[in-house]
N, C-alpha and C positions, 0 to 999 in steps of 0.2 A: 224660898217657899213658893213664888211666885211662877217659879220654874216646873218644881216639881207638881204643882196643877196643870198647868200645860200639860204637862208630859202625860200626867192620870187622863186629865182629858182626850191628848193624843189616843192613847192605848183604848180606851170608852169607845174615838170613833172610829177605828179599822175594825176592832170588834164588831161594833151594831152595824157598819156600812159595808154592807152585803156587795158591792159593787166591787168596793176596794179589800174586803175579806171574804175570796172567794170560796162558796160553796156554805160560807158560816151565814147565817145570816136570820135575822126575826120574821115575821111574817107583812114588815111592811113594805107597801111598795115604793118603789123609789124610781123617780125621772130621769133624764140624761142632764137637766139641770139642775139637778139637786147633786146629782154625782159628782158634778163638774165642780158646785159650790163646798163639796166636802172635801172636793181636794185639792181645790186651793186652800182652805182652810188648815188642811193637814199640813200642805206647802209650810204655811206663815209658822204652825209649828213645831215642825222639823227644822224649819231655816233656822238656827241658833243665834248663828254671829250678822243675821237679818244683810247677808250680803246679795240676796237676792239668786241665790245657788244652792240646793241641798247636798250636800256632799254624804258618801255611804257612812260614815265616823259621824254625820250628823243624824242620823236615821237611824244606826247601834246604838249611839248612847242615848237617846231617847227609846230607844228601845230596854236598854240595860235599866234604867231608871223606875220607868216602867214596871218591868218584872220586880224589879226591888221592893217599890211600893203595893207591890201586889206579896210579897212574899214568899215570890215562886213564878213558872211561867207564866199560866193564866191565858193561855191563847198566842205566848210567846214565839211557838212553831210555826205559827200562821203568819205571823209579823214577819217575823227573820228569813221565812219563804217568800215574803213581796220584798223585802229589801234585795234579797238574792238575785230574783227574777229583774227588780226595776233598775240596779246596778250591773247587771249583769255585763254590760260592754263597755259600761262609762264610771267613772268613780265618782263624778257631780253630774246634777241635772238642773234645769233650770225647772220657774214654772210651767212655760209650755212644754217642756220635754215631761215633768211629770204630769200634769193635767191629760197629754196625748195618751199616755201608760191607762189610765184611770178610767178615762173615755174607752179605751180597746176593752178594758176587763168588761166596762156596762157591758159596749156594744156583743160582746159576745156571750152575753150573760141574757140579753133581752133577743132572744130566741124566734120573735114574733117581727121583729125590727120594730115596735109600735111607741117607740120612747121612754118607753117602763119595763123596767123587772120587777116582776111578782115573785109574791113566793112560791107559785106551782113551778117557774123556769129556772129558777134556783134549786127546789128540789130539782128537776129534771135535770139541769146541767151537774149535781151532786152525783145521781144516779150515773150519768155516763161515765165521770170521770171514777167510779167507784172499780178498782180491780176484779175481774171478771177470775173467779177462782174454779179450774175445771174439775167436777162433780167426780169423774171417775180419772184415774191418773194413769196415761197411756205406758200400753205395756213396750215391751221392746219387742221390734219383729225378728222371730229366729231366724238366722243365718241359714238360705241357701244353699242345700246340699253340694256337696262338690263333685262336678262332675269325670269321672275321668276319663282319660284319653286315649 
């Protein structure tokens, strides 16, 4: 039982923390050390078997749980796109390796470099990264008469 609050807990803070759930995010602002402190925290639980390493099997099945106790995804897309991205080269990370991960998301998230993201830089980072769909759909240009010789 003890677990499965972690885990609801876990899933609550990538949701609400806009640093480490990018583009998702409430209207609060948040520091580079608050960021830092949510993800150590996230660290401690992900880390399972508390060996001091999250490994991607520890980050899924917290994940998987998660959704389970939710009933369904729930934001579940969003999750399993940072485990993607933060596993991406390595199958365990430590906590400096994930805090570094956590810290790049603020840092590029706080637009201003000024140790906070807002919510206007989070809309604005949403916006860019939003697909740019063209209005009129280009036609094919007709071939070239042929010339002859």
């Amino acid at each position: 039982m003890k677990r499965l609050l972690a885990t609801i807990a876990l899933g609550a803070t990538v949701i609400s923390t806009p640093a480490l759930a990018q583009g998702h995010g409430g209207g609060r602002d948040q520091t580079r050390a608050e960021a830092q402190q949510r993800a150590d925290m996230m660290f401690q639980m992900l880390d399972a078997n508390k060996d001091g390493i999250v490994t991607k099997a520890e980050a899924e099945q917290a994940l998987a749980q998660f959704q389970a106790s939710r009933g369904g995804d729930s934001g579940g897309g969003r999750m399993q796109r940072l485990i993607d991205q933060g596993f991406a080269t390595s199958p365990s990370m430590s906590l400096q390796q994930f805090e570094a991960q956590a810290l790049a998301r603020f840092d590029a998230q706080d637009l201003d470099h000024n140790g906070t993201v807002t919510s206007a830089e989070r809309q604005q980072m949403r916006a860019q990264r939003a697909p740019v769909q063209p209005l009129v759909q280009p036609q094919a240009q007709p071939a070239a008469p042929a010339t002859p010789q």
